[in-house]
C-alpha positions in Angstrom: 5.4 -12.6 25.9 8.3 -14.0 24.1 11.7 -12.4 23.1 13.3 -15.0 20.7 15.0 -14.2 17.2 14.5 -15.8 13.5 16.0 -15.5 10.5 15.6 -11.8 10.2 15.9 -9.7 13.1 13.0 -9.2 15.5 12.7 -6.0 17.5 9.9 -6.5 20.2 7.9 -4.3 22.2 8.2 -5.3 25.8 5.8 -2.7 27.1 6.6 0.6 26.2 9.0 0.4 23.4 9.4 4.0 22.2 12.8 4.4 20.0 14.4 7.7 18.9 13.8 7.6 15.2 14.3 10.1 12.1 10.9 11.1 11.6 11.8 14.3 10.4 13.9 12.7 6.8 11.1 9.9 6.1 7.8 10.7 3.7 5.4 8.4 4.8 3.1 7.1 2.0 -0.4 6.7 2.9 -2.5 5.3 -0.2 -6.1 6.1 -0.6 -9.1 5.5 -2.2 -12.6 7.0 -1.9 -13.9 4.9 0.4 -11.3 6.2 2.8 -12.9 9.7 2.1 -13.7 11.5 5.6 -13.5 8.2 7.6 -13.0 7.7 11.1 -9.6 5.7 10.9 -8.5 7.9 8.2 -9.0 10.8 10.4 -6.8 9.4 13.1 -3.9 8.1 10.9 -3.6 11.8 9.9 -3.9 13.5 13.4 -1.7 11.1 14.4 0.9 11.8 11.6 -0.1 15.7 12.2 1.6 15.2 16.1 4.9 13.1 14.4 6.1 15.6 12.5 7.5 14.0 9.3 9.2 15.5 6.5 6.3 14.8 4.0 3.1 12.8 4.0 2.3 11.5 0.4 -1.3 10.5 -0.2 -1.6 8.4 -3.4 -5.2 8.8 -4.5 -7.0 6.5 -6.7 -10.2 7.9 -7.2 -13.1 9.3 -9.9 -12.7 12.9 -10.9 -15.8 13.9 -9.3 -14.6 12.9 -6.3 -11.3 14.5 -6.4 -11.5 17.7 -5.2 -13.8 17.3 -1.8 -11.5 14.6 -0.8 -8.3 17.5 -1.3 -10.2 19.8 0.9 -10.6 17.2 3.3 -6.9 16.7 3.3 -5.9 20.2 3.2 -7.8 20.5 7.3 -4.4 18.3 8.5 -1.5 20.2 9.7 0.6 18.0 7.2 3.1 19.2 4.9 1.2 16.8 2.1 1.0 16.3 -0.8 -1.6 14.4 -3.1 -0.4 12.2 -5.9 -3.7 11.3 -7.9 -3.6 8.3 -9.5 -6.6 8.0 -11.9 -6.3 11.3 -14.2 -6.2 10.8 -17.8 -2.5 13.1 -18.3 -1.1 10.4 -15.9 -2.6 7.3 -17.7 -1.6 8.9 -20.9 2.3 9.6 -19.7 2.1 5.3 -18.7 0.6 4.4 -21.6 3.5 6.1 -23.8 6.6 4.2 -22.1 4.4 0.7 -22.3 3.3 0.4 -18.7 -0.1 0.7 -18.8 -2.4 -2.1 -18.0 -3.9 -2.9 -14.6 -4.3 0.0 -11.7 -4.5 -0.9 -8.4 -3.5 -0.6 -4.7 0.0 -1.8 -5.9 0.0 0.8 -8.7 -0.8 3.4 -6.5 2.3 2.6 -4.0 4.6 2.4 -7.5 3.9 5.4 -8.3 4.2 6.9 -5.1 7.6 5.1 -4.1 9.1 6.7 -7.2 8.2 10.7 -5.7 9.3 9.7 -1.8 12.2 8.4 -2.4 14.1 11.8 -3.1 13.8 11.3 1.0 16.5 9.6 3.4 13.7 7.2 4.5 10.6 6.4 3.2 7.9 4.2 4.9 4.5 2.7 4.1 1.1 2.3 5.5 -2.4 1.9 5.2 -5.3 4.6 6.7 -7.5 2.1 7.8 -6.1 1.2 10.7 -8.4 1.7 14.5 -5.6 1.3 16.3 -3.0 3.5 15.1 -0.3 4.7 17.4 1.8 7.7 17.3 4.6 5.0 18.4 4.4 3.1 14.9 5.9 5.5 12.3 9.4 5.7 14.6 9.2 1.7 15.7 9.4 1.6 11.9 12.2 4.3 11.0 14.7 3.3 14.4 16.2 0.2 12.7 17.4 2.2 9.6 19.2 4.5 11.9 21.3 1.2 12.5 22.6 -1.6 10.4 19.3 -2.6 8.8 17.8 -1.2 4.8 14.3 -2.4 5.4 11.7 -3.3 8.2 8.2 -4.7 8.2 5.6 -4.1 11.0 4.3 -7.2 12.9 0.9 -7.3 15.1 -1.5 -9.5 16.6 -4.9 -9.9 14.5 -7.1 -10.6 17.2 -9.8 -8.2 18.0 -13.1 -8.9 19.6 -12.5 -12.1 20.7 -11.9 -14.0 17.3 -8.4 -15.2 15.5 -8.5 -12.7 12.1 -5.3 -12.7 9.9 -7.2 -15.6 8.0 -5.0 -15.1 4.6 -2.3 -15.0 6.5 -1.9 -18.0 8.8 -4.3 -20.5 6.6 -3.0 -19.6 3.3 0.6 -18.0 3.8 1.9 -19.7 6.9 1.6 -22.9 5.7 2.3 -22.7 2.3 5.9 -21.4 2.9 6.0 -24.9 5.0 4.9 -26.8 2.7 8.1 -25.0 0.5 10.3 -25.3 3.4 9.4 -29.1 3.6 11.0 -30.5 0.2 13.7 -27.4 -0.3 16.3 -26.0 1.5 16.8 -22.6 0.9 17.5 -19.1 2.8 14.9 -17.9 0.8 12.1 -20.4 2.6 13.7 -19.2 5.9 13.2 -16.1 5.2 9.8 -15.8 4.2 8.9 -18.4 7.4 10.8 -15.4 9.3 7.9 -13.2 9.1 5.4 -13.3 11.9 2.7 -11.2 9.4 4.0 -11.1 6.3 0.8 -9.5 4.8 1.4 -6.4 7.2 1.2 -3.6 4.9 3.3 -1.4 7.4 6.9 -1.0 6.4 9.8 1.3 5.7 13.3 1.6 3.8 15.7 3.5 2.7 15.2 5.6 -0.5 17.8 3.6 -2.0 15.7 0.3 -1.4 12.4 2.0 -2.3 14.0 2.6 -5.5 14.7 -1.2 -6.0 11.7 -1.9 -6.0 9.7 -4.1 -8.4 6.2 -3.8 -7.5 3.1 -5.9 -8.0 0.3 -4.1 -9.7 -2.6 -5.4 -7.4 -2.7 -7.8 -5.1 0.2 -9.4 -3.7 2.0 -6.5 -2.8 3.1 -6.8 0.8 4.5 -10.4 -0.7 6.2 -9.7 -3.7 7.6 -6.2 -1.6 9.1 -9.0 0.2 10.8 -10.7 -1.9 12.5 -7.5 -3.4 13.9 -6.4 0.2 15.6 -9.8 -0.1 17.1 -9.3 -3.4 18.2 -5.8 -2.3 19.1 -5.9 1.4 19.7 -9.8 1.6 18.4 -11.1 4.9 20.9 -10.1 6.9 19.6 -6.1 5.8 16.0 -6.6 7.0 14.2 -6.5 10.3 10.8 -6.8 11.4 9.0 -4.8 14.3 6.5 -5.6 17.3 3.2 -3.3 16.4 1.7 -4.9 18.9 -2.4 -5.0 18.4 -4.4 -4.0 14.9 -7.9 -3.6 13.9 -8.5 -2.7 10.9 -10.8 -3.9 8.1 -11.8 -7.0 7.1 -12.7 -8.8 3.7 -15.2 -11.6 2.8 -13.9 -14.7 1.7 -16.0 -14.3 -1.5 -16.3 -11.2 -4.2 -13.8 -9.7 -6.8 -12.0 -8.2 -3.6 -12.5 -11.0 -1.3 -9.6 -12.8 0.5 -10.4 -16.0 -2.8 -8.9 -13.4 -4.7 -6.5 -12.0 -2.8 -5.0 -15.4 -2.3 -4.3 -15.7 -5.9 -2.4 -12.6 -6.2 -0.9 -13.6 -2.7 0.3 -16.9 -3.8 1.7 -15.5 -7.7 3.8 -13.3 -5.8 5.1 -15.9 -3.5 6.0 -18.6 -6.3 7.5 -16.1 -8.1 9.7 -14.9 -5.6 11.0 -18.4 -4.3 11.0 -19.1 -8.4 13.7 -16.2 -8.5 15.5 -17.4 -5.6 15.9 -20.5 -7.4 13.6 -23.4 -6.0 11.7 -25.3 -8.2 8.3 -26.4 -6.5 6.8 -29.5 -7.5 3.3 -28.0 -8.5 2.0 -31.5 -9.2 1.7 -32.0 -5.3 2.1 -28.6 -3.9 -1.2 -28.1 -3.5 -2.1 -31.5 -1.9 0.6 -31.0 -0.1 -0.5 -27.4 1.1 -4.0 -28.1 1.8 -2.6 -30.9 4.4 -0.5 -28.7 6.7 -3.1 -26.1 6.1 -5.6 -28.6 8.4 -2.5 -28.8 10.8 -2.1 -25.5 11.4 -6.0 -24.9 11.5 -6.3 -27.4 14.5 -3.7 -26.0 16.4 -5.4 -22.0 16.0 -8.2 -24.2 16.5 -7.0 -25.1 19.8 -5.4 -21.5 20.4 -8.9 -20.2 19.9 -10.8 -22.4 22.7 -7.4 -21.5 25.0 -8.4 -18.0 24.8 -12.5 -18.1 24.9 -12.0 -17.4 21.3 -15.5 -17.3 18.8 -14.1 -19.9 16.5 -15.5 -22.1 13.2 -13.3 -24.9 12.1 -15.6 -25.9 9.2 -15.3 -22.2 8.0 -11.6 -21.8 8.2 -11.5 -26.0 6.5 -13.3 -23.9 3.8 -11.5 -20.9 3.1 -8.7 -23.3 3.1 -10.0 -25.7 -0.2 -10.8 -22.1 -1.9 -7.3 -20.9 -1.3 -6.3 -24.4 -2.4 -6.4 -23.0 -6.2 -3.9 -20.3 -5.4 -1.7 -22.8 -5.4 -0.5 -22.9 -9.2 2.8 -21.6 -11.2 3.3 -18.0 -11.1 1.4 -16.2 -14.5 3.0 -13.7 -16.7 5.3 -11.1 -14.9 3.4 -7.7 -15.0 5.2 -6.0 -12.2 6.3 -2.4 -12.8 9.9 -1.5 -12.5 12.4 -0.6 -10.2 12.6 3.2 -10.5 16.6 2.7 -11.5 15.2 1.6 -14.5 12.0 2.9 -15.3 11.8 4.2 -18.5 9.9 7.2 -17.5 11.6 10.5 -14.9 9.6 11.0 -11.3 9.4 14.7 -12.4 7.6 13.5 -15.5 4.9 11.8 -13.2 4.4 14.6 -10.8 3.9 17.1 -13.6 1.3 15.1 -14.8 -0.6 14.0 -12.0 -0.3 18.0 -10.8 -1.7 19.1 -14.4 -4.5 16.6 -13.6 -5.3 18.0 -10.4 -5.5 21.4 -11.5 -8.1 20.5 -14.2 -10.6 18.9 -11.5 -9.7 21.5 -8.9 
């Protein structure tokens, strides 16, 4: 147990943390897809949600149209005032396609859209449904600090969970990448991102007027790049992070078209980008030599963490996700973020009228 600060502030959970929160002026955003359909977690993130009480739970669905209308009868059994935003229907693709921002859907997509619908609310936050360990606790841990002085919080937790160090994108890829950053620039922006003790949480929350700040990333790299933007909008001093305490939730191969190797690259895009923005130039020559060598460092010492617990542990393993995630390391591509909804060229009410006229033809 440990109760210091960093660069943004750190709210911990000493035991029973259990702050008053407005619950009741936040839409949470809970994006799906079909493989969430019906699922255990799934199930208790919205009976969960069901006992909290919000104003609105938004479920951004990217899904076939086949699939469509069995997973809104599934969601119509919660006691939610919800409503589904689906993402894949051809009016809705068509409306994008029209103002120019078209091109590649995904989880980050998804979240665009739905940021641009929840934040007619006071407060809107952010999760995932596949979460086993979902408390009623983490919606208003999330909402309290924008009560107070702060725009913006993201979730913290432990990733251990059956006796084995997870978080693997986070503390061999991440962690010491920023480091490597931090160790030839100084810059708020390096101590910010070092801040964050899981900065690939996808748990979070902000004020409509942030959410509507927002440039997003399309796919992966979201939780990064979102990031980055709270900076830009709230500056550091505006941002907190909060003690979640444990989570199990899913985990990736290393391998595949969704596998943490690609992951990475999106990850590491986003980050370069956003320290690019900030105004550090990283030497990309020997940023990735550079990387890969506190990446070893910080292996041996969760190395050592891992036999301290009784921990299940494979150095060579981790040594090799670490050369894979060793080509993430490279300038940032083309910019193909979507817009802050301030400037988007298209009206919320436009999207909703489409995705609802999509709806109604599969229903």
């Amino acid at each position: 147990m440990e109760y210091t600060q960093e660069r943004v502030a750190t709210l911990h959970d000493y035991g029973g943390a259990s702050p008053d929160a407005p619950v009741g002026r936040a839409t949470v955003v809970v994006p799906m897809t079909e493989r969430e359909y019906a699922g255990l977690a799934a199930e208790g993130v919205l009976s969960t949600l069901a006992a909290l009480d919000p104003e609105r739970v938004l479920v951004p669905l990217r899904a076939p149209a086949e699939r469509v209308p069995a997973f809104r009868e599934w969601l119509d059994g919660f006691d939610l005032p919800l409503e589904v935003l689906w993402c894949s229907g051809p009016r809705l693709a068509d409306l994008l396609d029209a103002v120019g921002l078209s091109g590649a859907a995904g989880k980050g997509r998804d979240v665009w859209l739905a940021l641009g619908l929840a934040a007619d609310s006071e407060h809107v936050v952010l999760h995932d449904a596949d979460a086993e360990s979902y408390s009623e606790r983490d919606v208003p841990k999330l909402l309290a600090p924008l009560a107070g002085d702060f725009d913006f919080t993201k979730g913290y937790y432990a990733r251990v969970e059956s006796g084995r160090l997870y978080g693997r994108l986070f503390r061999l890829f991440y962690e010491p990448l920023v480091t490597a950053l931090a160790e030839r620039h100084d810059h708020e922006i390096l101590d910010y991102l070092g801040a964050f003790r899981y900065a690939l949480a996808g748990e979070c929350a902000m004020t409509g007027d942030v959410a509507r700040s927002l440039r997003v990333q399309r796919r992966w790299g979201l939780e990064v790049g979102t990031l980055g933007e709270a900076y830009r909008s709230a500056g550091p001093d505006g941002v907190a992070q909060v003690d979640l305490g444990f989570y199990e939730h899913d985990h990736r191969a290393v391998s595949g078209p969704t596998g943490l190797g690609d992951m990475s690259e999106g990850v590491g895009d986003a980050l370069l980008r956003v320290v690019e923005e900030a105004g550090v130039s990283p030497d990309y020559d020997t940023l990735p030599e550079r990387y890969a060598a506190i990446a070893e460092r910080f292996e041996r010492g969760y190395a050592a963490d891992a036999a301290f617990n009784g921990f299940e542990h494979d150095p060579a393993a981790e040594r090799e996700q670490v050369e894979t995630y060793r080509a993430a390391v490279s300038e940032p591509g083309p910019d193909t973020r979507l817009p802050a909804w301030d400037d988007a060229p298209l009206s919320t009410a436009e999207v909703r009228e489409a995705a609802a006229a999509d709806l109604d033809a599969v229903r």
